[in-house]
C-alpha positions in Angstrom: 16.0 153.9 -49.1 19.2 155.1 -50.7 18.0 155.8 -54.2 18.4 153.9 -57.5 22.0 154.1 -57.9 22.8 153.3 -54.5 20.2 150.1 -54.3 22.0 149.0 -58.1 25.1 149.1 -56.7 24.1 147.1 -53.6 22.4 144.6 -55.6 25.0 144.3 -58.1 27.4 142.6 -55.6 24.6 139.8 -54.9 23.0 141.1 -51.8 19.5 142.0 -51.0 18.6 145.2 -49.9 17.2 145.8 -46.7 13.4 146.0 -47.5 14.0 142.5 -49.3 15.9 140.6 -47.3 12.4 141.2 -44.6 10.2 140.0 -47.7 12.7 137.5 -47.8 12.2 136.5 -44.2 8.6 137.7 -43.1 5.4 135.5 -44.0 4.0 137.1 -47.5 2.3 140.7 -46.7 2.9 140.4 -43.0 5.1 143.1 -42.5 3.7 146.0 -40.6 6.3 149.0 -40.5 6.9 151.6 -37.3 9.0 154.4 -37.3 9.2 155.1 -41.1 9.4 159.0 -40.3 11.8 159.0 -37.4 14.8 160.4 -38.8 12.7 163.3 -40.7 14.8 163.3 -43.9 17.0 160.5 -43.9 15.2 157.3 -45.4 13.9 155.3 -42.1 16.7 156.7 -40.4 19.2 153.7 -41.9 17.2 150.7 -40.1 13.7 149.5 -41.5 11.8 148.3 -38.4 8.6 146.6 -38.0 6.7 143.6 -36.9 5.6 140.5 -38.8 5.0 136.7 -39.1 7.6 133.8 -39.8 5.9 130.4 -40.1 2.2 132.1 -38.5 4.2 133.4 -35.4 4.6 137.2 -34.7 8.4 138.5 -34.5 10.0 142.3 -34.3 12.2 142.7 -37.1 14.9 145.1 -37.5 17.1 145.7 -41.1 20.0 147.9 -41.0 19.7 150.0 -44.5 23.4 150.2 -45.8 22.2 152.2 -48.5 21.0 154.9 -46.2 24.1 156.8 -44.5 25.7 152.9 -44.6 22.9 151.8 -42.4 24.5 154.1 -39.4 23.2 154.5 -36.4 21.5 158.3 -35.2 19.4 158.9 -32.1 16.4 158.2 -34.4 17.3 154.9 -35.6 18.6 154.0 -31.9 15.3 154.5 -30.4 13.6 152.6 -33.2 16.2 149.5 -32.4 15.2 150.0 -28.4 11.4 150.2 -29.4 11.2 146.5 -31.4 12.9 144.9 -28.6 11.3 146.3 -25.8 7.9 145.8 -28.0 9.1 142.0 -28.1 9.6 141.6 -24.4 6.3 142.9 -23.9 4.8 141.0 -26.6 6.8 138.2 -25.5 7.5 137.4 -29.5 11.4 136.7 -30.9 13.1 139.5 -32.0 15.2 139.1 -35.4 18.3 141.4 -36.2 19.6 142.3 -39.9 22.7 143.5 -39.4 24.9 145.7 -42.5 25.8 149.0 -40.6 28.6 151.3 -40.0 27.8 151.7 -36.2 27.4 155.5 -34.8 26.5 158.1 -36.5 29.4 160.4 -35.5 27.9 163.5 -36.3 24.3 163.0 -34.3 25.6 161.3 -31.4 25.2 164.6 -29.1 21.9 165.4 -30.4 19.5 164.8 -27.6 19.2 161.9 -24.9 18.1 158.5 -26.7 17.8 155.1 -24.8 20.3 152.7 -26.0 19.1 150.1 -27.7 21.2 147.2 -26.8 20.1 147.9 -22.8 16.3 146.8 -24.2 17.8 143.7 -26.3 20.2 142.4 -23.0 16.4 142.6 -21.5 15.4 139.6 -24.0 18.2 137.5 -23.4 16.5 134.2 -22.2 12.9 135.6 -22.3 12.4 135.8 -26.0 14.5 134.4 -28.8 16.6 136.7 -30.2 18.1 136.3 -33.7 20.5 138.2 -35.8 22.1 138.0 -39.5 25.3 139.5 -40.9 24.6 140.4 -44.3 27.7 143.0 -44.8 30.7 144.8 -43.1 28.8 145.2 -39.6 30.9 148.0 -37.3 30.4 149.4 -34.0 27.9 149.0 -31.8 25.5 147.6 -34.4 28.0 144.6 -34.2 27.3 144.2 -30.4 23.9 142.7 -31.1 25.8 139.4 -32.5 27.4 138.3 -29.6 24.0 139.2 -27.2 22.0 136.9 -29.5 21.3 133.4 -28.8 22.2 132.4 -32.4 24.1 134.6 -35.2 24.7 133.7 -38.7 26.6 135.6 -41.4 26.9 134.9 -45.0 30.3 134.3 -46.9 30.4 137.7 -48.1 30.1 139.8 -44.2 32.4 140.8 -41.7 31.9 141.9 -38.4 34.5 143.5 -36.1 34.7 146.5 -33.1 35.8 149.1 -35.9 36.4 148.6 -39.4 39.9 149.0 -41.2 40.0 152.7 -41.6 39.5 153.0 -37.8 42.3 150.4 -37.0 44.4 152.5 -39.3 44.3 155.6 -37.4 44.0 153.5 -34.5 47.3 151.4 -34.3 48.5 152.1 -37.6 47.6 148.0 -38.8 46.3 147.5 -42.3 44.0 145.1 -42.5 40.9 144.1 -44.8 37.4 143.7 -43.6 38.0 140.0 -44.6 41.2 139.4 -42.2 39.6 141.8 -39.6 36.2 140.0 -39.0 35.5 137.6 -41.7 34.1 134.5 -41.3 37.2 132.7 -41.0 38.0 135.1 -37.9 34.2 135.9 -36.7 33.7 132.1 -36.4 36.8 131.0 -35.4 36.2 133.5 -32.3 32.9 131.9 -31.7 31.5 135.1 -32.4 29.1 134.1 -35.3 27.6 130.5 -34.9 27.0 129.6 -38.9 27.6 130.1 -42.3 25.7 130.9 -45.0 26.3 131.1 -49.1 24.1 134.1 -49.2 21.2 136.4 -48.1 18.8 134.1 -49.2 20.2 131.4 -47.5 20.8 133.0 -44.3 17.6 133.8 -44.0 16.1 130.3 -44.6 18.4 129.1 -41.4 17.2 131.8 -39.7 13.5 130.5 -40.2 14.5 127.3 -39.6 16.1 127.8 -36.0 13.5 129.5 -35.5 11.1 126.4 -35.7 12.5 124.9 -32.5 11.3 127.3 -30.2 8.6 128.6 -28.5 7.9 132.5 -29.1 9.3 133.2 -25.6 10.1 131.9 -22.0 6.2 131.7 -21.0 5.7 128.8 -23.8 6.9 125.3 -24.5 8.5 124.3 -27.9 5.8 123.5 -30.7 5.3 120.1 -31.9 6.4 118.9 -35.4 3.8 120.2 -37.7 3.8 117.1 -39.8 3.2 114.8 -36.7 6.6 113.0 -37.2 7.0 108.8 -36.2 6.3 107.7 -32.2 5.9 104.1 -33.1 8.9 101.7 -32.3 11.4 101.7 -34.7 14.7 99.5 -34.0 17.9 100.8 -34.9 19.9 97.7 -35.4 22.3 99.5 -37.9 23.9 101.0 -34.8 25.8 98.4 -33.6 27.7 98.7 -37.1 28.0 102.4 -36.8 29.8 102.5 -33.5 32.6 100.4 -32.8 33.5 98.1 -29.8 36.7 99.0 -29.9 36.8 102.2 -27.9 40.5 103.2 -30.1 38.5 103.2 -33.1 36.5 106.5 -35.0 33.4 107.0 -35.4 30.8 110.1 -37.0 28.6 111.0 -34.1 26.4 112.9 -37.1 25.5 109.2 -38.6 24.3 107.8 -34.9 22.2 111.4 -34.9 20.4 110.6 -38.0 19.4 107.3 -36.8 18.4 108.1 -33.5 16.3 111.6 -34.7 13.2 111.5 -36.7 14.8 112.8 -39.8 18.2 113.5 -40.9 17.6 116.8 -41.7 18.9 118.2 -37.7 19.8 121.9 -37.5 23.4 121.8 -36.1 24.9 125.2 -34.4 28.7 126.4 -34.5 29.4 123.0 -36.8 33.4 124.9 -37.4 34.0 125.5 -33.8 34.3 123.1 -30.8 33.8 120.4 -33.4 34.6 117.6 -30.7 31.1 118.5 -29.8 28.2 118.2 -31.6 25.2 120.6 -30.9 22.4 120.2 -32.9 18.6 120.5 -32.7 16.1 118.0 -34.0 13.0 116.0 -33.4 12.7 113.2 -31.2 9.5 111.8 -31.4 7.4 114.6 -32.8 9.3 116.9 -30.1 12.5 119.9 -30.4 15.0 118.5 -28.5 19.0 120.0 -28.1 21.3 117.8 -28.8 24.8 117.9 -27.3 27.2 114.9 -28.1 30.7 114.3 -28.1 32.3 113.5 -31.8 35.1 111.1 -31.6 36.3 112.0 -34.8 37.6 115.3 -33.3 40.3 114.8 -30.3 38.9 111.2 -30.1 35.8 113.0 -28.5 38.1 114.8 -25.9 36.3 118.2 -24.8 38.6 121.3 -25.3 37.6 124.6 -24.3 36.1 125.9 -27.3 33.9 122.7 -27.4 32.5 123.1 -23.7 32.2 127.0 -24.4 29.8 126.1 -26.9 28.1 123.7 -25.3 27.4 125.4 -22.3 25.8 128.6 -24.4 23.8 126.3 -26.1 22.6 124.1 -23.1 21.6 127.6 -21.4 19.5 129.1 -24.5 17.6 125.4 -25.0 16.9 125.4 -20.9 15.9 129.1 -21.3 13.1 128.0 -23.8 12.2 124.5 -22.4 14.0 122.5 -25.1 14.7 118.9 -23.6 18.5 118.2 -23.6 19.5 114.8 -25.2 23.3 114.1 -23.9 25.2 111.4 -26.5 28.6 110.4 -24.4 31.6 109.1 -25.7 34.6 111.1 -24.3 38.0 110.1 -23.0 37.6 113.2 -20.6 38.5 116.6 -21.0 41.5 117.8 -23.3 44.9 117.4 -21.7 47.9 119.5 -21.7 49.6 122.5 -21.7 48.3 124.2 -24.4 44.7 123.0 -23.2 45.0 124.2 -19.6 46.5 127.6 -21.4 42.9 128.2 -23.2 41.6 127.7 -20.0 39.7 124.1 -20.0 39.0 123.7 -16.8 37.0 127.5 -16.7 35.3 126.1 -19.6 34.3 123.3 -18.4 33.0 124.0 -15.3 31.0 126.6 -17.1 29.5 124.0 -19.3 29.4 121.4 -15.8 27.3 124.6 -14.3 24.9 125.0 -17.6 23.8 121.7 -17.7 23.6 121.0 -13.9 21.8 123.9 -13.5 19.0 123.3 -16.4 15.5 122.2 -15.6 14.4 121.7 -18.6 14.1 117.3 -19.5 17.2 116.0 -19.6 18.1 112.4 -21.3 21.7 110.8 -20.8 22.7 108.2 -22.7 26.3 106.8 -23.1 27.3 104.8 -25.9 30.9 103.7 -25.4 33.2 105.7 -22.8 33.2 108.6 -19.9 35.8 109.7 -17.7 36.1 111.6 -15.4 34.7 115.3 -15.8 34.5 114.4 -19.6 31.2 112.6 -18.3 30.0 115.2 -15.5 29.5 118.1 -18.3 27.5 115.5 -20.2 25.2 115.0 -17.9 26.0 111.6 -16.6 26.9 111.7 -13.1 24.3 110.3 -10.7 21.2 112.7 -8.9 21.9 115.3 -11.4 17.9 115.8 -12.5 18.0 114.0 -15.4 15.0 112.1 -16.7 16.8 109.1 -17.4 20.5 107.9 -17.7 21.5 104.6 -20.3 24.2 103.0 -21.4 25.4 100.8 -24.0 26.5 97.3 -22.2 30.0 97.2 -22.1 30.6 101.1 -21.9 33.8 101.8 -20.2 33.8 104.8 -17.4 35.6 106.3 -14.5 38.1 108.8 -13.6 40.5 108.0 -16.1 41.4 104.9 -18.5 42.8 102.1 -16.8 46.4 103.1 -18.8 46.3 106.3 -17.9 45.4 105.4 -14.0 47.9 102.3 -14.2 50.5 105.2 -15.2 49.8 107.7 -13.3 49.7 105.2 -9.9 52.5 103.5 -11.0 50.7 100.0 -11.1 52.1 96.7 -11.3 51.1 94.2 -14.3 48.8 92.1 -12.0 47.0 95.8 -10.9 46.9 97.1 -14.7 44.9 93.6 -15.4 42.8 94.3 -13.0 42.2 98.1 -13.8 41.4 97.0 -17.1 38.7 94.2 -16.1 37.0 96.9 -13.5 36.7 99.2 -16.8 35.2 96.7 -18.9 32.5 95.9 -16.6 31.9 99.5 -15.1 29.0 99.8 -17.3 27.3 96.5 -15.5 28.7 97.6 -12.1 27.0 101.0 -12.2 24.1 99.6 -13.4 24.1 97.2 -10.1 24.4 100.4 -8.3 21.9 102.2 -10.0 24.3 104.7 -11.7 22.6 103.7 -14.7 18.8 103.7 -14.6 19.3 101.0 -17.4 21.5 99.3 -19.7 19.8 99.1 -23.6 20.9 97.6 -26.8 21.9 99.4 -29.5 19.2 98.4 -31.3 16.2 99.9 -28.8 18.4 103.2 -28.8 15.4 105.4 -30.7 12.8 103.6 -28.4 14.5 103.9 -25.5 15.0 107.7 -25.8 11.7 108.7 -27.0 10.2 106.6 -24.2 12.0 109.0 -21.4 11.7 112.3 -23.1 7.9 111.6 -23.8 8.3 110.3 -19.9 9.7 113.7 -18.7 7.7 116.3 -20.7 4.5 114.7 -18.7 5.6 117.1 -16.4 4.3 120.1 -18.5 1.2 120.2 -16.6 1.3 124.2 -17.0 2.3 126.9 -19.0 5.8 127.6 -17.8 7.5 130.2 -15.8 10.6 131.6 -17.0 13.7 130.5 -16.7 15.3 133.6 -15.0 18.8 133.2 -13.5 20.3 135.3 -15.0 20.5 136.4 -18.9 22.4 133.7 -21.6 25.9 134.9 -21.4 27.5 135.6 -24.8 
């Protein structure tokens, strides 16, 4: 690596080095190293590259060494980068990203033709997970694996950004720090970087744990829980306390999510951006599923563009690796307004309309108090739209709009805003009439109810799958 007194010095400000943070993530004495002479002189070449096991499966790691030439990039190190991923496509394994670099190599960068690496890791996208960790300032075109994985997580300590603070200088003459540049105030706040972490250590640990979810690529299904979690009944009567009848009232989507999943320990993604959605992943009756629910604590559920933006990346990497979709509505629609329709909500929407539309992986809809309009299309609720099976709670209100907002925007008399407001009140048992609704159930045979579909729909895995290939997961 970087010698003694660069590896102190690293160490010193609470960070693992690069060889460690692989112990770190790798099964113990897994790790099987390739390329350690590319580079000739130069340690590795500033990346430590290899293959390995997390939780028995095989994965291609890469560690950018900081230590070494600030984990920079040269044509060595590039072609070590392109030969883990292309070795995971072919090995059809996840491929896992350290990231602490200072991009390019200036100096090197005309020395020879070398493939570029991030043309082997687009390749991946929706085939084979692919994973990546911000450990440090990450510059350059090491920084443009983030945005190409399917999940990124940095720790409260890393920034990542197009060029670092000396380069903006010169650039535009701004001075900035690597924290206001790209730290994780900014890099999540973009929707660059999907969670934070304390530390190494703990980044790592969600990285194993995401992970867990999924299959090892496109050509497998999602494993089981290992520890054979609960398929027999359980009520969840304590529902009809957590979510209100009255439709003005709050609610914490999160609480209904414990009760409904087999333990309350969910994985959820991007929890500091989109917050009116929820995206999560968790077991439903022994089985991954994606979770994507509306949180009426944020906009009173409302979907805003950052929300569907989210959603519809995450819908596309759980349909890319056959994790069922569970859809929790309770939405008044999508965000009005000017400053709404200036972020661009109804792009974002349809984007997330056209990821969940489009997915054929199971798909379970249930909603629990209201959906309007496209607020319930991009949750998966409108009628012949694939999806396993679509509940309700009774009473659920739906439509194109509330009955105030239609009275007011139709200019309705008294006797018609009485009448809007009964049709709303019993849309839930209309629909259901009309088949809209495969079902109304009870609050209390929610967890029943939902496990009895999914379990329903992944009959249908008669085969080993085929992947899911219309095109990569767009960042």
């Amino acid at each position: 690596m970087g010698g003694p007194d660069r590896l102190a010095r690293h160490r010193a400000a609470g960070k693992l080095d690069a060889r460690a943070r692989i112990d770190a993530l790798l099964d113990a004495g897994t790790f099987r190293e390739l390329g350690t002479l590319a580079g000739g002189e130069v340690a590795a070449d500033g990346v430590v590259t290899g293959s390995g096991a997390v939780a028995g499966r095989p994965v291609m790691v890469g560690a950018e060494d900081f230590t070494t030439l600030a984990g920079s990039i040269g044509p060595a190190s590039n072609a070590k980068r392109y030969r883990i991923a292309e070795l995971a496509l072919r090995n059809k394994i996840p491929l896992i990203m350290l990231l602490e670099g200072a991009g390019h190599r200036p100096l090197e960068s005309g020395r020879g033709r070398s493939p570029v690496d991030l043309i082997a890791q687009a390749r991946c996208s929706g085939t084979v997970p692919v994973v990546c960790g911000v450990f440090g300032a990450s510059a350059g075109h090491g920084a443009l694996v983030a945005p190409m994985a399917d999940f990124c997580v940095m720790t409260e300590q890393a920034a990542i950004f197009t060029a670092g603070p000396p380069v903006v200088k010169q650039s535009t003459g701004e001075e900035v720090s690597k924290e206001s540049l790209g730290g994780p105030k900014v890099a999540v706040g973009s929707g660059l970087v999907h969670n934070v972490a304390v530390d190494d250590t703990t980044a790592i640990e969600e990285i194993r744990r995401y992970l867990a979810y999924f299959p090892s690529s496109a050509w497998a299904y999602p494993p089981r829980a290992a520890d054979g979690a609960e398929t027999a009944p359980r009520p969840t009567p304590e529902l009809m306390a957590l979510v209100p009848r009255d439709v003005r009232r709050s609610y914490d989507m999160r609480r209904v999510i414990d009760v409904i999943v087999d333990r309350p320990d969910w994985f959820e993604i991007q929890p500091s951006f989109g917050s009116a959605v929820v995206c999560a992943l968790a077991h439903l009756g022994g089985d991954p599923v994606a979770v994507v629910a509306n949180q009426p604590r944020v906009l009173a559920g409302a979907i805003d563009a950052d929300a569907a933006d989210k959603a519809a990346h995450f819908i596309s990497v759980a349909d890319a690796f056959h994790v069922p979709l569970l859809f929790l509505a309770d939405n008044p629609g999508m965000l009005p307004g000017s400053r709404s329709e200036r972020d661009g909500v109804l792009r974002s929407g349809a984007r997330m309309f056209a990821a969940q539309t489009l997915a054929t992986t199971p798909k379970v809809h249930l909603t629990l108090r209201k959906a309007y309009g496209f607020g319930s299309m991009v949750m998966a609720m409108a009628s012949f739209d694939g999806q396993v099976a679509t509940l309700a709670y009774p009473g659920a209100t739906l439509g194109a709009m509330g009955a105030l907002a239609q009275s007011s925007a139709t200019g309705a008399g008294a006797d018609q805003v009485e009448a809007l407001r009964e049709a709303e009140l019993a849309a839930s048992f209309r629909s259901a009439q009309e088949l809209r609704f495969d079902e109304l159930v009870e609050p209390s045979d929610t967890r029943d109810a939902l496990v009895s579909a999914l379990h329903r729909g992944l009959s249908a895995r008669q085969v080993a799958p085929e992947p899911v290939r219309r095109s990569v997961v767009v960042p």
